[in-house]
C-alpha positions as CSV (number, residue, x, y, z in Angstrom):
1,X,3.8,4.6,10.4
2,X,7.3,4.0,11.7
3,X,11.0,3.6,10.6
4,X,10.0,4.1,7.1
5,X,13.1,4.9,4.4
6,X,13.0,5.8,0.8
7,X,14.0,3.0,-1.1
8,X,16.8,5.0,-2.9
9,X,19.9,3.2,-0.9
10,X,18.5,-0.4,-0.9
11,X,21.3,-2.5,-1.8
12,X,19.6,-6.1,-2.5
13,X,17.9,-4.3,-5.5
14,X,19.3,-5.3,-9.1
15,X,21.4,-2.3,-11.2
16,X,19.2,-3.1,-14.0
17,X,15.9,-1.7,-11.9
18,X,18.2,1.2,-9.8
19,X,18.7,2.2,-13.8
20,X,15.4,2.3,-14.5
21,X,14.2,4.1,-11.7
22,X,16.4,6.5,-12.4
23,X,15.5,6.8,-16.0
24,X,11.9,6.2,-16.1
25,X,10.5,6.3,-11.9
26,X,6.9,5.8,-13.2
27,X,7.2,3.2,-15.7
28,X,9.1,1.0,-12.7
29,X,6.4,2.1,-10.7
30,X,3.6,0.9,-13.2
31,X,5.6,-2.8,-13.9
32,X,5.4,-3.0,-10.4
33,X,1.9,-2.1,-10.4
34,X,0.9,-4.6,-13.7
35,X,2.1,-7.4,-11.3
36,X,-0.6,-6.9,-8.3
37,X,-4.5,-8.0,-8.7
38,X,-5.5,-4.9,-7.7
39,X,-4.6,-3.4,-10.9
40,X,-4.5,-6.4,-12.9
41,X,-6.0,-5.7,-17.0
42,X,-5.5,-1.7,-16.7
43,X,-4.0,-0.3,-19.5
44,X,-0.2,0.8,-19.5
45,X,-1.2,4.8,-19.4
46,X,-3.5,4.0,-16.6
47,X,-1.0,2.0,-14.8
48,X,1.9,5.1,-15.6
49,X,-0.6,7.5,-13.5
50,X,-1.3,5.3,-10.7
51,X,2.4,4.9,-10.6
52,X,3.4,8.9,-10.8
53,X,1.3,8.9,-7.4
54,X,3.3,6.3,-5.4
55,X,6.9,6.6,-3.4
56,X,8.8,3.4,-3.1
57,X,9.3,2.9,0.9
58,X,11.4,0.4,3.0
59,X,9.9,-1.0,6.4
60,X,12.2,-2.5,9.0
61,X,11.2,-5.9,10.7
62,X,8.4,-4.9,13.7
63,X,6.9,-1.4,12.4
64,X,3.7,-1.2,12.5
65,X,2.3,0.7,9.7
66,X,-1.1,0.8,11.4
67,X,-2.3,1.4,14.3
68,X,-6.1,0.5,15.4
69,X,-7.8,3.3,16.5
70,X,-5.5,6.2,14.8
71,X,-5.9,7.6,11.7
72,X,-4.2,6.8,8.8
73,X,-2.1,8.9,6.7
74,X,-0.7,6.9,4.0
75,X,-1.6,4.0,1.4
76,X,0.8,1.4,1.2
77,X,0.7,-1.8,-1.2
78,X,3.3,-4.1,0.0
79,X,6.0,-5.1,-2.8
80,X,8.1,-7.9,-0.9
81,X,7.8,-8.7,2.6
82,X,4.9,-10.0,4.9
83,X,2.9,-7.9,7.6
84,X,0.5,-9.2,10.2
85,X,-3.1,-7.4,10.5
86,X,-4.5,-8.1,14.0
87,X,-8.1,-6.3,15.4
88,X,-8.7,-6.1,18.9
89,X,-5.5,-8.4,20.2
90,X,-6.2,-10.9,17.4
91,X,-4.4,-11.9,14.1
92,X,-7.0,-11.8,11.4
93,X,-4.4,-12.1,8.1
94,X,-0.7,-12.4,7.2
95,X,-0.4,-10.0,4.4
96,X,2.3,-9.6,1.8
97,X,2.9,-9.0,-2.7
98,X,0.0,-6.7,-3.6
99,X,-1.9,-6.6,-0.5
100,X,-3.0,-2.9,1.1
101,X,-2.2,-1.4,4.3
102,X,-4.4,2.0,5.7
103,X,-6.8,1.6,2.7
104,X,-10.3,2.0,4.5
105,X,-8.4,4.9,7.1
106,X,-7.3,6.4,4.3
107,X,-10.8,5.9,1.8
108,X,-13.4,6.9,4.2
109,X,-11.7,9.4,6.6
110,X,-12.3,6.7,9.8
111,X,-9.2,5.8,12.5
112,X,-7.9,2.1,11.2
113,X,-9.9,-0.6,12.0
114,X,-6.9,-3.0,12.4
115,X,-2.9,-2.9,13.4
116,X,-0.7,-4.1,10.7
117,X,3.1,-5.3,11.5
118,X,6.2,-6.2,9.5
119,X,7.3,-9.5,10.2
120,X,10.0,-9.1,7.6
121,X,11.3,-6.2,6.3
122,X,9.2,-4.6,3.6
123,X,9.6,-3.3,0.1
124,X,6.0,-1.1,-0.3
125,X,4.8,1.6,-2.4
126,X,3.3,4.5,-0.7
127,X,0.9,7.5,-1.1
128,X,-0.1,9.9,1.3
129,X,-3.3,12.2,1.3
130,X,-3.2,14.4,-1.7
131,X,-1.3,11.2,-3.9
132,X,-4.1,9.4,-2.6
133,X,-7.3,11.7,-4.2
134,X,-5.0,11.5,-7.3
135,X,-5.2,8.2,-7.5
136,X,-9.1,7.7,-6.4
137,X,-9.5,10.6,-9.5
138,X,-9.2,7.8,-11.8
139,X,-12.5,5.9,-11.8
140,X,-11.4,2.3,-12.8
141,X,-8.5,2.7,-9.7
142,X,-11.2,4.3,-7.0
143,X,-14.2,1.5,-8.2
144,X,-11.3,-1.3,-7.4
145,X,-10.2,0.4,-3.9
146,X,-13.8,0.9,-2.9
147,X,-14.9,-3.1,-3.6
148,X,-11.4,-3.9,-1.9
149,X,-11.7,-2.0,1.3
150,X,-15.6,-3.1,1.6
151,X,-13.9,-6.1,1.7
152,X,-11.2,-5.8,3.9
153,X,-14.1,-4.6,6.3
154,X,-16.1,-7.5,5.8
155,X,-13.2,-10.0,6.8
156,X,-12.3,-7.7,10.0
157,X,-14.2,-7.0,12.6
158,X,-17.7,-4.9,12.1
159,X,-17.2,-1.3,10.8
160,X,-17.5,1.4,14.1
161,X,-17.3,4.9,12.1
162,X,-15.4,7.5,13.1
């Protein structure tokens, strides 16, 4: 992934949430977390550890934070912001709030099917590899991300391996 920044300096956020990032990073982490589908009706302790395994990242405008063909090192679910996912020279989504980026790279060890670009600049929260097996240690989390990624490669193009 490119021209990614820790979300630390981000001006357009609010003092209230700079405050309580400060004070209590993982219970930001988990509100943010409440608000996606993807973790929708977990409960708040759940949502706290899923959130102690996340960093919050900026992406500029025209990153790609996948590239087909190249392994995948990091997990992102986009906060704000919208990315395009293209296979093979062709759009297939426009992603954005709650959607995952390097999921199936990063689940089962395969180069990315797909090539995901910001068209705006992103707010996302990121894990890398060993954040990752943290988070796929908690069963609820890793059933969710399996269904999600089988589905991701359902609505792409047909699933190649390594």
């Amino acid at each position: 992934m490119e021209s990614i920044t820790t979300d630390s300096n981000d001006a357009a956020g609010t003092w209230v949430l700079k405050v309580l990032q400060i004070l209590q990073p993982e219970a930001a982490k988990a509100d943010l977390l409440r608000s996606m589908d993807l973790f929708g009706g977990l409960r708040w302790p759940e949502l706290e550890e899923a959130g102690a395994q996340f960093d919050q990242v900026a992406v500029r405008r025209g990153a790609r934070l996948t590239v087909q063909g190249r392994a995948d090192s990091m997990l992102c679910i986009l906060i704000s912001g919208e990315a395009l996912v293209s296979a093979d020279a062709r759009p297939l989504r426009v992603i954005g709030h709650g959607d995952t980026v390097g999921l199936t790279s990063m689940l089962y060890r395969i180069k990315s099917p797909e090539t995901t670009i910001a068209l705006s600049p992103i707010r996302a929260l990121s894990a890398g590899p060993d954040q990752f097996r943290g988070l796929v240690r908690q069963a609820t989390i890793r059933r969710r991300l399996t269904a999600l990624a089988a589905d991701q490669l359902r609505r792409g193009r047909p699933f190649r391996g390594r």
